[in-house]
MIKOL-88100 format. One record per atom (N, C-alpha, C): residue in one letter; atom name; y, x, z. Coordinates in steps of 0.2 Angstrom, whole numbers, padded with zeros to 4 digits. Atoms other than C-alpha are relative to their C-alpha. Last residue first. Layout:
PT kepa miza    yy    xx    zz
PT    A   CA     Y     X     Z
...
***
This chain:
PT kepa miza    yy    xx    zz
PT    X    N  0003 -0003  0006
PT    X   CA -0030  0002 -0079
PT    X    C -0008  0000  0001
PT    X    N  0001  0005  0006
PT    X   CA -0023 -0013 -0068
PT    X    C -0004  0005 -0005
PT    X    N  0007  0008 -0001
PT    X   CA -0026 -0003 -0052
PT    X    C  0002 -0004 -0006
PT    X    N  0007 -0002 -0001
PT    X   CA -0018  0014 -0059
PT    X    C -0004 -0006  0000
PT    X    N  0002 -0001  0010
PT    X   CA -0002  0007 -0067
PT    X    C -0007  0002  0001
PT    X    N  0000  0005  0008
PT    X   CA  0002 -0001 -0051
PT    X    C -0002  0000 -0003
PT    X    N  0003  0001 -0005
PT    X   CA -0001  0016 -0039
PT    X    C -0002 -0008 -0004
PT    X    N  0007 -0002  0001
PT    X   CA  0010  0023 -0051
PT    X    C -0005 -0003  0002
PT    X    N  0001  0003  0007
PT    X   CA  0023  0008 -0048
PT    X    C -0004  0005 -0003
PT    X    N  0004  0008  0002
PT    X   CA  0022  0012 -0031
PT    X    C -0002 -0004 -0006
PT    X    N  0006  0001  0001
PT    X   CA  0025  0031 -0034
PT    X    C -0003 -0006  0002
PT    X    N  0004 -0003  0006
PT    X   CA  0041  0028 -0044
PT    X    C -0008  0003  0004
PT    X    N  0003  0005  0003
PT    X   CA  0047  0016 -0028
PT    X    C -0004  0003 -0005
PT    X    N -0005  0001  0005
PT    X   CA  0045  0028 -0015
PT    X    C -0001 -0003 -0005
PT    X    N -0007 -0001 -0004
PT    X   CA  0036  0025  0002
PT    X    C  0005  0002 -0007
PT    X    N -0003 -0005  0004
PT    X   CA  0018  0021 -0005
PT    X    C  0005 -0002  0004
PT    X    N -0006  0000 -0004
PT    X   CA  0002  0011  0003
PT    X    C  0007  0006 -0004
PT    X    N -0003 -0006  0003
PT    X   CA -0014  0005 -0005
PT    X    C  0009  0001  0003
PT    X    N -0007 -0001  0001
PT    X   CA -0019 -0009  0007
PT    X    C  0001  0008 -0002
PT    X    N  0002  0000  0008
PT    X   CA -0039 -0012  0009
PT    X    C  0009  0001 -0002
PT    X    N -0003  0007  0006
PT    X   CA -0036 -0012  0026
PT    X    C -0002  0002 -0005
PT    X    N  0005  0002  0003
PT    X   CA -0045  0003  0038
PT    X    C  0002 -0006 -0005
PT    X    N  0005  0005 -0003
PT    X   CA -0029  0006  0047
PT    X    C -0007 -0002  0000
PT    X    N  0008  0002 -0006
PT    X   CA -0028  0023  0045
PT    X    C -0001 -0007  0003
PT    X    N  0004 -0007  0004
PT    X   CA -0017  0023  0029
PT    X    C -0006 -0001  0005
PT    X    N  0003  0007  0005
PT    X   CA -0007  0006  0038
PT    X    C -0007  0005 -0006
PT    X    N  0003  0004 -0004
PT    X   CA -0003  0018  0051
PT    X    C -0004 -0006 -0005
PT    X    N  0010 -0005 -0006
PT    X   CA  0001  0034  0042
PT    X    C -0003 -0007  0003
PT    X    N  0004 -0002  0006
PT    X   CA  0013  0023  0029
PT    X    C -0007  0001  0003
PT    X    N  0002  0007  0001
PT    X   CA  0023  0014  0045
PT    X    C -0006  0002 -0007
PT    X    N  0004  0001 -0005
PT    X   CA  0027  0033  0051
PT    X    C -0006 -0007  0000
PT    X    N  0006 -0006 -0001
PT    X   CA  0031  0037  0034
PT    X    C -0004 -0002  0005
PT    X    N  0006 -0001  0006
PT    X   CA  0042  0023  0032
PT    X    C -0007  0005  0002
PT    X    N  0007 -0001 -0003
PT    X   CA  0050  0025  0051
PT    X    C -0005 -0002 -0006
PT    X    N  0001 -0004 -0007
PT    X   CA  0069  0018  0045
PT    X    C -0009  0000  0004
PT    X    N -0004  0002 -0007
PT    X   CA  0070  0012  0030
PT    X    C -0004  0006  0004
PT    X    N -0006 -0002  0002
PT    X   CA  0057  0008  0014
PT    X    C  0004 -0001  0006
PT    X    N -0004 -0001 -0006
PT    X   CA  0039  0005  0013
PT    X    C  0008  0002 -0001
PT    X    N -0006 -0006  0002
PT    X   CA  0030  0000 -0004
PT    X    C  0005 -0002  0008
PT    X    N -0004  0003 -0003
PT    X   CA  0015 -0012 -0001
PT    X    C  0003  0007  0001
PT    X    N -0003 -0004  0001
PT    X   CA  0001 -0013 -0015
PT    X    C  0007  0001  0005
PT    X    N -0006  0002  0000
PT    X   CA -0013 -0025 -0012
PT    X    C  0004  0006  0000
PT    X    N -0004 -0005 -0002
PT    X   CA -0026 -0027 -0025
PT    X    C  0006 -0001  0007
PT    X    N -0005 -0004  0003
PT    X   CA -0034 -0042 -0027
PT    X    C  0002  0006  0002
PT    X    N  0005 -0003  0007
PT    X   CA -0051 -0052 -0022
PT    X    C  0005  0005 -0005
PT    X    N -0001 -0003  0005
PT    X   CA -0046 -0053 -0003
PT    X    C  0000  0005 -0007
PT    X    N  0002 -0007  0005
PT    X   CA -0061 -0057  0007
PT    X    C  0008 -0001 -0006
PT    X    N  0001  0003  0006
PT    X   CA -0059 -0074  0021
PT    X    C  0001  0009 -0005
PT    X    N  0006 -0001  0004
PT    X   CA -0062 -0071  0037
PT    X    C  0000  0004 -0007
PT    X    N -0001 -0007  0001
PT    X   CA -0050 -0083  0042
PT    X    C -0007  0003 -0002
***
């Protein structure tokens, strides 16, 4: 363990308690870019590859 993930992660919510599961993952400190609708997860895509 330990170990440093060298990529993005991008992880799109959906269901019951999205938002609530967004705010938590937002403050967890991760490196997890987070979204609850699919057109701004595929923003959020278009961003980290540009």
């Amino acid at each position: 363990m330990g170990d440093k993930i060298n990529v993005p992660i991008i992880c799109r919510l959906q269901g019951t308690n999205a938002k609530e599961a967004k705010e938590l993952i937002d403050n967890s400190g991760m490196e997890i870019i987070s979204a609850t609708e699919f057109q701004e997860a595929a923003d959020k895509v278009s961003e980290v590859l540009s």
